[in-house]
C-alpha positions in Angstrom: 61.2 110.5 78.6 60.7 113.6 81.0 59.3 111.4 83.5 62.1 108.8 83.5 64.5 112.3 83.8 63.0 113.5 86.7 62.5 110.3 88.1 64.0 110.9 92.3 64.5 108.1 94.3 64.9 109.3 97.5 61.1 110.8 97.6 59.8 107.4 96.1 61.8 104.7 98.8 62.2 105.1 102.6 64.1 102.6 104.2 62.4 101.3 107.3 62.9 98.6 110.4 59.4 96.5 108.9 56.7 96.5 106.7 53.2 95.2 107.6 53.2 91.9 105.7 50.2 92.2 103.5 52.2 94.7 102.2 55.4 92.9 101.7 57.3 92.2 98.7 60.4 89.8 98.6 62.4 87.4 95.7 61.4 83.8 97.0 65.1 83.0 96.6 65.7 85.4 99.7 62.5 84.1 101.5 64.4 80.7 101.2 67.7 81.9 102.4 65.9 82.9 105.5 64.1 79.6 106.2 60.6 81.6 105.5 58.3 82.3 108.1 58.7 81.0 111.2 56.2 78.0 112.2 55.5 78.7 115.7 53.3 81.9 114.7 50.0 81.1 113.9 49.3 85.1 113.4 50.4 88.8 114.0 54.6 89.1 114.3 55.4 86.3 112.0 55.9 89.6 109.0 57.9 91.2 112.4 59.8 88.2 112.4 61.0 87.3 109.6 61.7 91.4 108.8 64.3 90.3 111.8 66.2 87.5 110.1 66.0 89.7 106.7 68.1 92.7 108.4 70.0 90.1 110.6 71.2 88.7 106.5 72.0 92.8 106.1 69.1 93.2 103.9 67.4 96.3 104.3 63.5 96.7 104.0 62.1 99.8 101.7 58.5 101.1 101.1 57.8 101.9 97.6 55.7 105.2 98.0 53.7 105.0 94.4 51.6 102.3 95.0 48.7 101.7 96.9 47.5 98.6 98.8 44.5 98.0 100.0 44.4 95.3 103.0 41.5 94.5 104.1 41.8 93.7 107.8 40.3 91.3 109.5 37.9 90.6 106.6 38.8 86.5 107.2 38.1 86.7 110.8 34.3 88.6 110.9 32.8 85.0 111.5 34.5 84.0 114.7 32.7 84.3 117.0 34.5 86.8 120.0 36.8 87.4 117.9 38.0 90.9 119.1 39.1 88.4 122.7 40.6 85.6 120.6 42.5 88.4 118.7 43.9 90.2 121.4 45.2 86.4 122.8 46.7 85.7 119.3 48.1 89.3 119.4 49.6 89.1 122.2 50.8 85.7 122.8 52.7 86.4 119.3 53.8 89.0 121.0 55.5 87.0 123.3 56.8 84.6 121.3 58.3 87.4 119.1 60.6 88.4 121.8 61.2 85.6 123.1 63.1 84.5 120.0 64.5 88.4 119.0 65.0 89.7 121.9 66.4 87.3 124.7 68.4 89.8 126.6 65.7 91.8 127.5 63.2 88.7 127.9 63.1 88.5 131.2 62.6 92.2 132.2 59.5 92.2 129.9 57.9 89.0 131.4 58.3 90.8 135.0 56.5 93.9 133.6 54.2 92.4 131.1 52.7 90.0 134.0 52.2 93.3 136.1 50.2 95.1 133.3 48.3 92.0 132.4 47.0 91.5 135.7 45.0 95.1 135.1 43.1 93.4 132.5 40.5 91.7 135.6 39.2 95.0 135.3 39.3 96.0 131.4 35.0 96.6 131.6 35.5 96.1 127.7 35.5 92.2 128.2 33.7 90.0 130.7 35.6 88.6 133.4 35.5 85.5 132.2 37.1 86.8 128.9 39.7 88.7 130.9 40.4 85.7 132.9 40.9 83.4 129.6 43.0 85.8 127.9 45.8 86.3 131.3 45.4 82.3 131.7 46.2 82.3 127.5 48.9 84.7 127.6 50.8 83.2 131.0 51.2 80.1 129.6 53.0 81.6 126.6 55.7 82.7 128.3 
């Protein structure tokens, strides 16, 4: 057909470092070569990490630009209570455990300025101190 004729790959797939994993598509035989996700993430970088592993393997990731997703965010999590606090904990002690496995060389440079940044957040007027105070404590004892 005319469609299958004009049919142009390089507008329809980028390659890219990661996909957001609600969005991600693999064969489960490549999900096993790769050991799957990584048990140590409860949420947020465990798509980051595994994308990781997938390129370490010299896989490449693609988006396929005709299709849409719709993801709807946080729609699981609108019952916790504080959640927006326990989120930025689970955020970024992922973070932190993200690097820690991908990124050992520059590990320690990151702790040094991560722990210098974090330490502004006794004043973040968007949380109580008490909040602020939980979320340092939470994300010190990650590293």
């Amino acid at each position: 057909s005319t469609v299958e004729k004009n049919y142009d790959l390089k507008s329809e797939f980028f390659q890219i470092d990661y996909v957001i994993g609600a969005d991600m598509l693999m064969r489960k035989s490549l999900f096993d070569k790769i050991n799957g996700f990584y048990r140590g993430f409860f949420m947020y970088y465990e798509e980051t990490d595994l994308q990781h592993r997938i390129t370490a393997f010299g896989f490449k990731q693609y988006i396929y630009t005709r299709t849409n997703i719709i993801h709807l965010e946080e729609a699981s999590g609108k019952a916790i209570a504080n959640y927006s606090n326990r989120k930025r904990i689970m955020t970024h002690k992922s973070r932190v455990l993200y690097l820690k496995r991908n990124d050992k060389e520059n590990y320690s440079s990151f702790v040094i300025t991560d722990l210098l940044l974090l330490t502004l957040n006794v004043i973040n007027v968007k949380y109580s101190l008490k909040e602020n105070l939980a979320y340092i404590n939470k994300v010190i004892r990650s590293y």
